[in-house]
C-alpha positions as CSV (number, residue, x, y, z in Angstrom):
1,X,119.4,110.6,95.0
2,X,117.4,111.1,97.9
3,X,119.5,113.1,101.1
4,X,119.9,111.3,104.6
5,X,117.1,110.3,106.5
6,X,118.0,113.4,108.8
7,X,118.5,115.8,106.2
8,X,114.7,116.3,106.5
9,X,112.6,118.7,107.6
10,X,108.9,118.3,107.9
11,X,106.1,120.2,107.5
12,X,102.3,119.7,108.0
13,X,98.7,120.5,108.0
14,X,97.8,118.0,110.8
15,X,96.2,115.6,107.5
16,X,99.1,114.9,105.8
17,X,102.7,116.1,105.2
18,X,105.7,117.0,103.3
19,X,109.0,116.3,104.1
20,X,111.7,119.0,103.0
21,X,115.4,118.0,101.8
22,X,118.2,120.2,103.1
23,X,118.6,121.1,99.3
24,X,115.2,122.8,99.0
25,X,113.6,119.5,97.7
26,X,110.3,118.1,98.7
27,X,110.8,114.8,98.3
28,X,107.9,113.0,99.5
29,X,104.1,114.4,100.0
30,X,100.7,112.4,99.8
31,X,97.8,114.3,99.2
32,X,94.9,114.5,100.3
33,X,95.6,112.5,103.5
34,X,98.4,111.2,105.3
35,X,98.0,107.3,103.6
36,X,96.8,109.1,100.0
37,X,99.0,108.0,97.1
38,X,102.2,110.4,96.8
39,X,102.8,112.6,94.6
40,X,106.1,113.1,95.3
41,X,107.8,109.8,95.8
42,X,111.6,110.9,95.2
43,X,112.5,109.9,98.8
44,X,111.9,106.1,97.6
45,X,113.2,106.4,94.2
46,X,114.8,109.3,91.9
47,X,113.4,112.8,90.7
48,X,111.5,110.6,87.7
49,X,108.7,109.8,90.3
50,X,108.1,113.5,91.7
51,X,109.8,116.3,93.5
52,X,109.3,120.3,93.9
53,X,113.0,121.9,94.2
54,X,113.0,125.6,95.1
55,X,116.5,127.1,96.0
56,X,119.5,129.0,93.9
57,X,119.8,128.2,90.4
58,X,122.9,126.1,89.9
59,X,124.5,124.8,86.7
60,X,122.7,121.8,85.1
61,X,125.7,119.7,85.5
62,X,126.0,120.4,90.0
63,X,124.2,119.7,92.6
64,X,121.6,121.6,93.9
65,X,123.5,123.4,96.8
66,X,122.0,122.9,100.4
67,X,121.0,125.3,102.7
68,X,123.7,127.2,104.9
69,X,120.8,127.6,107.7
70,X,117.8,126.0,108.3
71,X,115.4,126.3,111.4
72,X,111.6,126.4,112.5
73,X,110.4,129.4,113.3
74,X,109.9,129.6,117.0
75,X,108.0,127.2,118.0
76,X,106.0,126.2,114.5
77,X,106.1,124.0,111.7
78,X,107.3,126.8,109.6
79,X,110.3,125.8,108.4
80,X,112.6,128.7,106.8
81,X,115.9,127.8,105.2
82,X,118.6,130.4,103.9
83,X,121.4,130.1,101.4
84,X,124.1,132.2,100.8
85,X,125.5,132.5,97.4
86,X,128.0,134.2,95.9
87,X,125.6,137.1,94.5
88,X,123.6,137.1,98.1
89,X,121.7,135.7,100.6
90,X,117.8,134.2,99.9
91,X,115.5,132.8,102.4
92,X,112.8,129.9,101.5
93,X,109.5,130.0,104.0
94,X,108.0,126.2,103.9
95,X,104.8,125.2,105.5
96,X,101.7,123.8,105.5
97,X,98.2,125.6,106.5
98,X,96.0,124.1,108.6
99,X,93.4,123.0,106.6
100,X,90.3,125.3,105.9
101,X,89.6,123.9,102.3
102,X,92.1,122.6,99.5
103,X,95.4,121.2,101.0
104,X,98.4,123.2,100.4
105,X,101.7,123.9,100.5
106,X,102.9,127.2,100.5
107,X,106.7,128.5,99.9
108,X,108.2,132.0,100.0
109,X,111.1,133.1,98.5
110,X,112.4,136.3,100.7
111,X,115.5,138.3,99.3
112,X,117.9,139.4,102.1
113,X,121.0,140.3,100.2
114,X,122.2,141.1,96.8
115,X,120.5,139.6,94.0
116,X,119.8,135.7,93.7
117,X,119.0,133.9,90.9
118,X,116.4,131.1,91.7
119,X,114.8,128.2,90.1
120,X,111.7,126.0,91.1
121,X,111.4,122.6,89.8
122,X,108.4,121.0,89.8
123,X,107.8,117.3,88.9
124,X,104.6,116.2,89.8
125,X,104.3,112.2,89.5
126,X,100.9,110.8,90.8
127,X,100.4,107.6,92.5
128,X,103.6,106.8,93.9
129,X,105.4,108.4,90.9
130,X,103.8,105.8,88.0
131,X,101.7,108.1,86.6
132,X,102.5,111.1,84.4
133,X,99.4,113.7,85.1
134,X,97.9,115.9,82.1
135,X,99.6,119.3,82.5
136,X,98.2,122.2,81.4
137,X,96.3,126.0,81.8
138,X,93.3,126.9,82.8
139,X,92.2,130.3,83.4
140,X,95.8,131.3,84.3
141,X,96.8,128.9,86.3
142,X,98.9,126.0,86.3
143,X,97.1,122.2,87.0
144,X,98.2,118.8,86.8
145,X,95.4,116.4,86.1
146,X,95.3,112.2,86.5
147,X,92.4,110.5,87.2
148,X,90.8,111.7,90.2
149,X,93.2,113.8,91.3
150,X,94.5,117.4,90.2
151,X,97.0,119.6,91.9
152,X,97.2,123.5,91.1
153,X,99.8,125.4,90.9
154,X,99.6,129.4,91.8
155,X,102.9,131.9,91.7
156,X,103.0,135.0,90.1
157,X,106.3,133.7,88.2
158,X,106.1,133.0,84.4
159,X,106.6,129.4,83.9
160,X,107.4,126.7,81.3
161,X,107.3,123.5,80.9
162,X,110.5,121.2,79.8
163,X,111.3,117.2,79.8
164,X,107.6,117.3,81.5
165,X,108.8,119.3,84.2
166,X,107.2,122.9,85.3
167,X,110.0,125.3,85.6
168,X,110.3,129.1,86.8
169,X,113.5,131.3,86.6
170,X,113.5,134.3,88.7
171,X,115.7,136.8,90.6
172,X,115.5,138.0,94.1
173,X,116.1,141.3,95.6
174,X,116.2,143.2,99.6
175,X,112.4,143.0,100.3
176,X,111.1,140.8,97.6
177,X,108.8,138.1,98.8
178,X,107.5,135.5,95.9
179,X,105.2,132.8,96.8
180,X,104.9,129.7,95.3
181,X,101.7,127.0,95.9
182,X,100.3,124.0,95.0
183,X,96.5,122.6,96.2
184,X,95.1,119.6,95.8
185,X,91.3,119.2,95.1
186,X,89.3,116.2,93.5
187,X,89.9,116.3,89.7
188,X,85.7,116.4,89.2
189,X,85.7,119.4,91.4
190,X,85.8,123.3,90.9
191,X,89.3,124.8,90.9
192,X,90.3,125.6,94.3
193,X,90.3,129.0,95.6
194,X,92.9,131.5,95.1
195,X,95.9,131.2,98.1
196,X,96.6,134.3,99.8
197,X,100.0,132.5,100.9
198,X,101.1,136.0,103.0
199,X,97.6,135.5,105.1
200,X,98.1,131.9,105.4
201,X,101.6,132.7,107.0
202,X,100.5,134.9,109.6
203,X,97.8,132.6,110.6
204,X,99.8,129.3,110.5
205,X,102.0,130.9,113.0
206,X,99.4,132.0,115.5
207,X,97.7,128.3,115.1
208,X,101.0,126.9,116.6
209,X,101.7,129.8,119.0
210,X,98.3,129.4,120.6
211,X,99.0,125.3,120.6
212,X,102.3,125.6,122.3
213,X,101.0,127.8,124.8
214,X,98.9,125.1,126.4
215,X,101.8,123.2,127.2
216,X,102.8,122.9,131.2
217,X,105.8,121.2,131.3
218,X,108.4,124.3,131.6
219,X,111.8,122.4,132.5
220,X,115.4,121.9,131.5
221,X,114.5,119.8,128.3
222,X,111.5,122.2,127.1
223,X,112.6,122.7,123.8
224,X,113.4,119.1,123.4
225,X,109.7,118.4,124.8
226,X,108.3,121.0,122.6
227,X,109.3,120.3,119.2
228,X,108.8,116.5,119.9
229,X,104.7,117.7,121.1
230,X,104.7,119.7,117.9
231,X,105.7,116.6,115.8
232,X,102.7,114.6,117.3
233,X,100.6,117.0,117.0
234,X,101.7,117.0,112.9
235,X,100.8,113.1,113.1
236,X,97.5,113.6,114.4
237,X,94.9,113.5,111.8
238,X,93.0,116.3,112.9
239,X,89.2,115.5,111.4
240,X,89.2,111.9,113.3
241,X,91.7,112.1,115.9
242,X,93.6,108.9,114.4
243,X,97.4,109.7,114.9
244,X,99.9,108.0,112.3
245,X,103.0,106.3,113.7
246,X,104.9,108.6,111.2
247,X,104.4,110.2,107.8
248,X,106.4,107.6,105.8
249,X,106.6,104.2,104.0
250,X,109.3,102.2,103.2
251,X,112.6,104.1,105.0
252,X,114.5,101.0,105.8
253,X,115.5,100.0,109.4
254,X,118.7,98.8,107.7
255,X,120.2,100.4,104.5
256,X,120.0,98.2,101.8
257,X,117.6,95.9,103.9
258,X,114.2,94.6,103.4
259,X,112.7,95.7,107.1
260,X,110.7,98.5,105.0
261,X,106.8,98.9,106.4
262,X,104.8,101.8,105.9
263,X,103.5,103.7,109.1
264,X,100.9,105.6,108.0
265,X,98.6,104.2,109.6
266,X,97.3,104.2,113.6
267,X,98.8,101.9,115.9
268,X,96.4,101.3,119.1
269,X,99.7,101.0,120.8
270,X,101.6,103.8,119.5
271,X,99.0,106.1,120.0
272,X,97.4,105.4,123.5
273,X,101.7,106.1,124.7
274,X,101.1,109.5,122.6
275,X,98.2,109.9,124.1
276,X,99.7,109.6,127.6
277,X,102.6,112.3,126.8
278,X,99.8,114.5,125.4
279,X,98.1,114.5,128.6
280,X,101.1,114.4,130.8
281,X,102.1,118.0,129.2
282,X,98.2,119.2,129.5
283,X,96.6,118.4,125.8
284,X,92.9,117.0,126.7
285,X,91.6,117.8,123.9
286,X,93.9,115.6,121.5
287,X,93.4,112.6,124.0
288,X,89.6,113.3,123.8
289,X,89.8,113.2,120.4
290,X,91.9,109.8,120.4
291,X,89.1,108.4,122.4
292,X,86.8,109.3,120.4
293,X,88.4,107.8,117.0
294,X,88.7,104.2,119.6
295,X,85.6,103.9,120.6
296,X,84.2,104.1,116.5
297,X,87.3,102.2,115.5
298,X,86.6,99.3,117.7
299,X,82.6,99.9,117.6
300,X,80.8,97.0,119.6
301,X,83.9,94.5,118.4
302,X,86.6,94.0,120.7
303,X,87.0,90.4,120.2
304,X,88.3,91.5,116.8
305,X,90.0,94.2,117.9
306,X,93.5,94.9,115.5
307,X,96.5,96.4,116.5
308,X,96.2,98.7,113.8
309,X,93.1,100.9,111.8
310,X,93.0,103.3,109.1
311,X,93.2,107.1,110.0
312,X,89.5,107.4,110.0
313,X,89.3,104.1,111.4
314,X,89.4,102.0,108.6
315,X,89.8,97.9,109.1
316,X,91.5,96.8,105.5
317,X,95.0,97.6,105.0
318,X,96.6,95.2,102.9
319,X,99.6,95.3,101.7
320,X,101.2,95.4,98.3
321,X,104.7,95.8,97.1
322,X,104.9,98.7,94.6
323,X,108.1,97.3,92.2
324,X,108.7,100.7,90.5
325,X,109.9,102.2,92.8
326,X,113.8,101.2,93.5
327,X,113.0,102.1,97.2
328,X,115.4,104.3,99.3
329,X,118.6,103.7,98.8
330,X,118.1,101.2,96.7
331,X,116.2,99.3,100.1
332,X,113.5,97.5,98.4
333,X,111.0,96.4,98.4
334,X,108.6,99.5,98.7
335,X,105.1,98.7,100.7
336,X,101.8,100.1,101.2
337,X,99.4,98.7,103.3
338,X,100.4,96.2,106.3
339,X,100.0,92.9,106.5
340,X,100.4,93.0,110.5
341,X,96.8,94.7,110.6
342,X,95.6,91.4,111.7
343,X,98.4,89.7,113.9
344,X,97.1,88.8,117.6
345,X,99.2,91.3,119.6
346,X,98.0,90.6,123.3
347,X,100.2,93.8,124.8
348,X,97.5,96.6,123.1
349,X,95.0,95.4,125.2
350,X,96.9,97.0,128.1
351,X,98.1,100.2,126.2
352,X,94.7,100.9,125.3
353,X,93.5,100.5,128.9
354,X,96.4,102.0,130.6
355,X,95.6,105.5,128.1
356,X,91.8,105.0,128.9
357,X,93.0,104.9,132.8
358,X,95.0,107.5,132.6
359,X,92.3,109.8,130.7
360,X,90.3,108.8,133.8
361,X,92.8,110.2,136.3
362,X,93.5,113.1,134.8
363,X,90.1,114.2,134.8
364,X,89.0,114.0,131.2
365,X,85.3,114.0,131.1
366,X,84.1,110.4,132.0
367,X,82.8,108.4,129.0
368,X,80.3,105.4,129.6
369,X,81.0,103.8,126.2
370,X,84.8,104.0,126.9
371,X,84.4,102.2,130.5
372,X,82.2,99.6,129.3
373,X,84.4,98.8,126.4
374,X,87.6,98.7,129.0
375,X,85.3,95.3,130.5
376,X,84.3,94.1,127.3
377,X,88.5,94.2,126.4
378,X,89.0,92.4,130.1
379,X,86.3,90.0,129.0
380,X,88.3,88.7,126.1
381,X,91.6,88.6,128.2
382,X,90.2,86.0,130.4
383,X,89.8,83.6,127.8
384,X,92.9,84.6,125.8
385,X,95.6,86.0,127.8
386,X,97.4,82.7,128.1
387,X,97.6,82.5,123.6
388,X,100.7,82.8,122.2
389,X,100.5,86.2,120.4
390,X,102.9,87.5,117.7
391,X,103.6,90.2,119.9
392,X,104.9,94.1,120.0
393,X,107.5,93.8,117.1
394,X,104.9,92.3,115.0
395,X,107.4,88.9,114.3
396,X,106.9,87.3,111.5
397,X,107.5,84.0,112.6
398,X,105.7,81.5,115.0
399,X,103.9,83.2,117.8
400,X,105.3,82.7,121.2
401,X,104.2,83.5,124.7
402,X,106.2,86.6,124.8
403,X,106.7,88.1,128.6
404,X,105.5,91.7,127.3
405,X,102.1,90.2,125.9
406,X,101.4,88.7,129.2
407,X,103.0,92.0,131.1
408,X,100.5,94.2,129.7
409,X,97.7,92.1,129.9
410,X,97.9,92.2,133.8
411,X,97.9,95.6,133.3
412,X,94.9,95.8,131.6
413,X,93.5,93.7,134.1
414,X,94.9,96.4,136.9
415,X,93.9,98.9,135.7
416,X,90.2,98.0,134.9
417,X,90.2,96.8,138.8
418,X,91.1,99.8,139.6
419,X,88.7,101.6,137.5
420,X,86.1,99.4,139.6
421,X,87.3,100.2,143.0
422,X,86.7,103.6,141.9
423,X,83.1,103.5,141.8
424,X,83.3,104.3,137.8
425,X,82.3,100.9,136.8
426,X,80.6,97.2,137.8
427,X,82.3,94.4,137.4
428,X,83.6,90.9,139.1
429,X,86.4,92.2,141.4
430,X,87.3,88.7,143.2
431,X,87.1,87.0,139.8
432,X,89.6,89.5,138.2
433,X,91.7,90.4,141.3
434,X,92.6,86.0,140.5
435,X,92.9,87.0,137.5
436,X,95.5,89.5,138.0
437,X,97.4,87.4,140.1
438,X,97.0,84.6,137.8
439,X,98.7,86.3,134.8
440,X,101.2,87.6,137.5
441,X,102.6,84.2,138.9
442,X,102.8,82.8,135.4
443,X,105.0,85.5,134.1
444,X,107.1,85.0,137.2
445,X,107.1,81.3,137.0
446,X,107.4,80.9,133.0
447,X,109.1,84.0,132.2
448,X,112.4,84.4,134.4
449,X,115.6,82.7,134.4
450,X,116.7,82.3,137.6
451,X,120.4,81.3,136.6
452,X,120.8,84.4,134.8
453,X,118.5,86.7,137.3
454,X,116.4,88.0,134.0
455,X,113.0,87.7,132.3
456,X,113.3,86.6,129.2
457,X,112.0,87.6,125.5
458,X,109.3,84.6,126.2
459,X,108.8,81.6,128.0
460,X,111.3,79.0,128.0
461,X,114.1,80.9,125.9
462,X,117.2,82.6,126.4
463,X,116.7,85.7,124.3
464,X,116.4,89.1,125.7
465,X,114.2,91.9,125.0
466,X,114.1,95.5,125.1
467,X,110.6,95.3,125.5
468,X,111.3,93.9,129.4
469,X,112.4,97.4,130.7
470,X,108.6,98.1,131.0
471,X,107.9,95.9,133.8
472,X,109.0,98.4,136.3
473,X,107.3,101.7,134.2
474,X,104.0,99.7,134.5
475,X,104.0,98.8,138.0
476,X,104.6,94.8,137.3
477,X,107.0,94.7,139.8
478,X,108.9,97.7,141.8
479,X,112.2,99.2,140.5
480,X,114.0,98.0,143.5
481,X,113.0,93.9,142.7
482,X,116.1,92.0,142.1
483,X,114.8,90.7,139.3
484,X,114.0,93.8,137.8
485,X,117.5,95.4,138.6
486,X,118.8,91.6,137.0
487,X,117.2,92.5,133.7
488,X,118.3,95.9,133.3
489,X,121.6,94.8,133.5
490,X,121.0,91.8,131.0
491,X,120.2,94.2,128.5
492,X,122.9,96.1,129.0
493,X,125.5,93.8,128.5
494,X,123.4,91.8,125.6
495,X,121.4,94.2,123.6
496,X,123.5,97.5,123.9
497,X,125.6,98.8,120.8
498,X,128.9,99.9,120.9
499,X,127.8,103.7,121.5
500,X,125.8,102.2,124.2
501,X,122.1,102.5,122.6
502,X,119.3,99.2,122.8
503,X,118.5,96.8,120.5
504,X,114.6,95.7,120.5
505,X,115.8,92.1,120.6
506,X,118.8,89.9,118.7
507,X,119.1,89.7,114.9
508,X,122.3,88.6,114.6
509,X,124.4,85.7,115.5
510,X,122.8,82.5,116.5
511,X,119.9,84.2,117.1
512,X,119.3,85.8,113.7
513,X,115.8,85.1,112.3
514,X,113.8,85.5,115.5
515,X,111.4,87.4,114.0
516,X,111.1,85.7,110.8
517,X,112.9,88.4,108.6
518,X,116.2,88.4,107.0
519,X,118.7,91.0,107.8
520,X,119.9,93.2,110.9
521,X,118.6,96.6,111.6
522,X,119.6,99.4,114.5
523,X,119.7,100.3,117.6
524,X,115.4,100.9,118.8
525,X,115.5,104.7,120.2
526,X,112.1,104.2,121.9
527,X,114.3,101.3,123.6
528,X,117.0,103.6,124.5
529,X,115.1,106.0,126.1
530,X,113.1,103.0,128.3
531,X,116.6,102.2,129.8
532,X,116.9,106.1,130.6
533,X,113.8,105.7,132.2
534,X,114.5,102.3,134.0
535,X,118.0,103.9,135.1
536,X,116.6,106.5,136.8
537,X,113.9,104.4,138.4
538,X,117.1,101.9,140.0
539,X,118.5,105.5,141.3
540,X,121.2,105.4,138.7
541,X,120.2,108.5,138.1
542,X,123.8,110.3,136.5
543,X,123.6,107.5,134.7
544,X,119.8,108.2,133.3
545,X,120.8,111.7,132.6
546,X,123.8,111.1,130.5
547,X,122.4,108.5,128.5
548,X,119.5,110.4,127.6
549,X,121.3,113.5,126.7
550,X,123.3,111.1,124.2
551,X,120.0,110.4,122.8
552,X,119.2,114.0,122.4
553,X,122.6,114.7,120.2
554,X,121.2,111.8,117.7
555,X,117.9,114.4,116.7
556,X,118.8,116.2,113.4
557,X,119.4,120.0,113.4
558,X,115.5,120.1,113.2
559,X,114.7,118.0,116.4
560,X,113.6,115.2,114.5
561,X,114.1,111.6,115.5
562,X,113.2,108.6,112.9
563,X,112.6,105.3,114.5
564,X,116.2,103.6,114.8
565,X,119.8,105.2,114.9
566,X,122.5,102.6,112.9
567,X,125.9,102.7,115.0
568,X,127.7,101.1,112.1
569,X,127.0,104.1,110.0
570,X,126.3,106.5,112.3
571,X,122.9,107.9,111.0
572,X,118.9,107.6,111.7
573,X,117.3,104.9,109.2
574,X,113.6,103.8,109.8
575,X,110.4,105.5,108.9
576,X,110.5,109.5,109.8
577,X,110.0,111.6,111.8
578,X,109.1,108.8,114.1
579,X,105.9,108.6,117.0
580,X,107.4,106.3,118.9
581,X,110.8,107.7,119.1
582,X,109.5,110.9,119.8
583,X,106.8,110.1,123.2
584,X,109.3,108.6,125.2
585,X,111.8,111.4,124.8
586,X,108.7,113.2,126.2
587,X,108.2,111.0,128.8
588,X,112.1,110.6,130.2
589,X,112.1,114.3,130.1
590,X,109.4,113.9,132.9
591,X,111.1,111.7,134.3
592,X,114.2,113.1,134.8
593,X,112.5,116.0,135.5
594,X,110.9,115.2,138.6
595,X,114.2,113.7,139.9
596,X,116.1,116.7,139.6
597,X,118.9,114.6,137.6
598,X,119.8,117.2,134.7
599,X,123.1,118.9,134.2
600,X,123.4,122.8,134.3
């Protein structure tokens, strides 16, 4: 079975990625890209659909025993990860080159102490684990053929093959370093070249020394802000710019649940907020590179625009359910695609313009295409912000005018003005200064309840939202409005858990079904870390800290956060590691930051 959610580790080559079991087990990797077919699929089902175990040799009968240590190195997305056993002590070197060439990934066994035996197991199952791929020699080396896909495997071990598995039994010694790799490459192709895993090491290492030197935030919570950069930066697909929510499909948002979605895929809103940490801690070059992949992912369309696109900007991702796979946990079903590609989701019209303002303040080189398509997205809010929209949780049930939607579509509308007022661009100022205020009465008018002195989910209900603790962040209304302060502390008393972390919204109770899906999930970290924020912003500042330092203790040993934390069982569960968990850890950080309101 598959470890915890936060028993993984991951690894990357900033195209796709690998995520490493506690164990020694890669359990899940797609190849060649991020939203490629995997070819280990264990994390949704069992070893039959793919895994590479490399660790101590243990009796056929045990299990494999986990790691007694585990860390990155530095800085990096090297992972190393020590055992000791009763004969000595053995060090495994994970990671993932940047890519010049084939994809691979590359592990070292090191011998500290004493003599270990070791044992790599490698089960490679292609497309999501349903397909057995040819096995075989050629020239020497090791290579699993299927269809249009082969994967080649290099180490100086002998090997063999058993219950069509590839095996290699070896012992390790002070000093001894044996690498291990498998690269991918088109099945029609050449092999690919020979690794030279040592010289791939050295230079992995530089690649992420060199990237974390840019950062500028230097404060209290560096390391937290650091590893959390380094994990968007592994979600960035490098050759387009196009940033994946998270690596994963399928980890459930409630054990045993049906909430399962794959993420591998770019959200317009998940990654104009990454693209806001990025250049709040001084990376131009990934938000140019995000603006970039927009502006050819939207084109000359924005009356089509969708909430979400391919990594190279593709438009179809439909979803299928693939009913071989048991899912994790036993959390089925497992999906690809996502069938929320083409909901109407009014609030990314103001992400994307908020990111595309704050490129423009920060002094990322001015782009004419990106300014005219900020009035062409203002354009189509005049005629549409007033829809009912399915909105930022992507319900599944009938759209509503939900008070986020509307929120962020004033701020598109502020922030274009603004972008006017600068001199950067024409357009009608009078018309859309009504505008703004139009979209600002309504909320007011439509979206508060004055007996409870709190904006609701949407118009005319009683339900709350997480989502609501944005109105101060985005400038809708100041921190200090009554109404603002009222919310907060509705949310607090209806959506927090028992450890005191934020539901997105209720799913239990009378009010089960709001989104159209059966089933509960947990508490929304991204929503946590907004009432940090918000917190801080009332001047409950001790208050901020503390909450947020509670958040911290919930990353694995790694500094990994997946998208939800379950207080009932006291574990992460959602797709991992998690975008939108991570950027507004960045961003309180900042926050709290600038306040001075840290302990030590």
């Amino acid at each position: 079975m598959a470890g915890r959610i936060e028993d993984y580790a991951l690894i990357g080559d900033m195209q796709t990625a690998a995520l490493v079991c506690r164990d020694g087990t890669v359990d899940w990797l797609c190849l060649p890209r991020f939203d490629s077919h995997a070819i280990f699929a264990g994390l949704l089902g069992t070893e039959e659909h793919g895994f590479w175990r490399l660790g101590p040799a243990h009796a056929a009968d045990a299990e494999p025993p986990t790691a007694a240590r585990r860390s990155y190195r530095g800085d990096s997305l090297i992972l190393e990860s020590e055992w000791d056993t009763p004969r000595g002590t053995v060090r495994v070197t994970d990671f993932m080159p940047p890519r010049d060439g084939a994809p691979q990934l590359i592990r070292i066994v090191e011998g500290l102490t004493g003599r270990v035996p070791m044992r790599s197991a490698l089960r490679m199952r292609f497309s999501y684990g349903r397909v057995v791929p040819w096995v075989h020699k050629h020239e020497g080396r090791t290579v699993a053929v299927a269809g249009p896909d082969s994967v080649w495997f290099d180490t100086p071990c002998e090997t063999y093959g058993k219950a069509l598995t590839t095996y290699a039994d070896f012992t390790v010694a002070p000093g001894d370093r044996i690498a291990f790799t498998i690269s991918w490459e088109p099945s029609h192709k050449r092999p690919p070249a020979l690794p030279e895993p040592e010289q791939a090491l050295e230079a992995t290492e530089e690649f992420w020394r060199d990237w974390v030197d840019q950062c500028t935030y230097h404060g209290p919570y560096r390391e937290a802000v650091v590893r959390s950069l380094i994990t968007l930066k592994a979600l960035t697909y490098a050759p387009t710019g196009g940033i994946v929510a998270a690596p994963t499909t399928s980890l459930p948002e409630e054990i045993g649940g049906v909430r399962n979605w794959d993420y591998r895929y770019t959200w317009l809103r998940d990654a104009a907020i990454t693209l806001s940490s990025l250049l709040r801690t001084g990376y131009r070059e990934e938000a140019r590179a995000w603006r970039e992949w927009l502006l050819r992912a939207v084109a000359g369309d924005p009356e089509n625009l969708q909430i979400m696109y391919g990594i190279a900007g593709e438009r179809e991702l439909g979803e299928a359910e693939l009913d071989w796979l048991p899912g994790y946990e036993n959390s089925g079903p497992v999906r690809v695609g996502n069938g929320a590609a083409h909901q109407l989701q009014l609030d990314v019209y103001g992400e994307v313009t908020e990111a595309l303002h704050l490129a423009h303040m920060t002094g990322l080189s001015r782009n004419d295409y990106a300014s005219l398509l900020q009035l062409k997205l203002i354009r189509y809010l005049e005629d549409h912000w007033d829809q009912p929209d399915e909105g930022i949780w992507e319900v599944r049930g009938p759209r509503r005018h939900f008070v986020h939607s509307k929120v962020m579509a004033w701020v598109a509308v502020d922030r274009t003005i603004k972008l006017i007022e600068s001199g950067d661009a024409d357009g009608p100022l009078e018309k859309w200064r009504e505008l703004r205020d139009d979209i600002h009465r309504d909320v007011c008018e439509k979206g508060y309840d004055k007996e409870r002195n709190t904006f609701t989910q949407s118009y005319g209900s009683r339900e709350l939202d997480a989502s609501l603790l944005l109105i101060p962040q985005m400038g809708f209304l100041p921190p200090d409005d009554k109404r603002v302060i009222g919310t907060i502390e509705a949310i607090q008393r209806e959506l927090s858990t028992s450890d005191g972390f934020i539901l997105r919204y209720p799913t239990s109770g009378e009010d089960a079904g709001v989104d159209g899906l059966e089933g509960d999930e947990g508490a929304f970290l991204a929503c946590s870390f907004w009432m940090a924020d918000d917190l801080a912003m009332i001047g409950r500042v001790d208050e901020a800290r503390k909450l947020f330092e509670r958040l911290l203790a919930l990353r694995n040993d790694l500094g990994l956060l997946a998208e939800e934390w379950d207080p009932r069982l006291q574990r992460q569960v959602g797709n991992f590691p998690q975008a939108f968990s991570h950027v507004p850890l960045i961003d309180t950080a900042l926050r709290l930051t600038a306040s001075g309101a840290y302990g030590g």
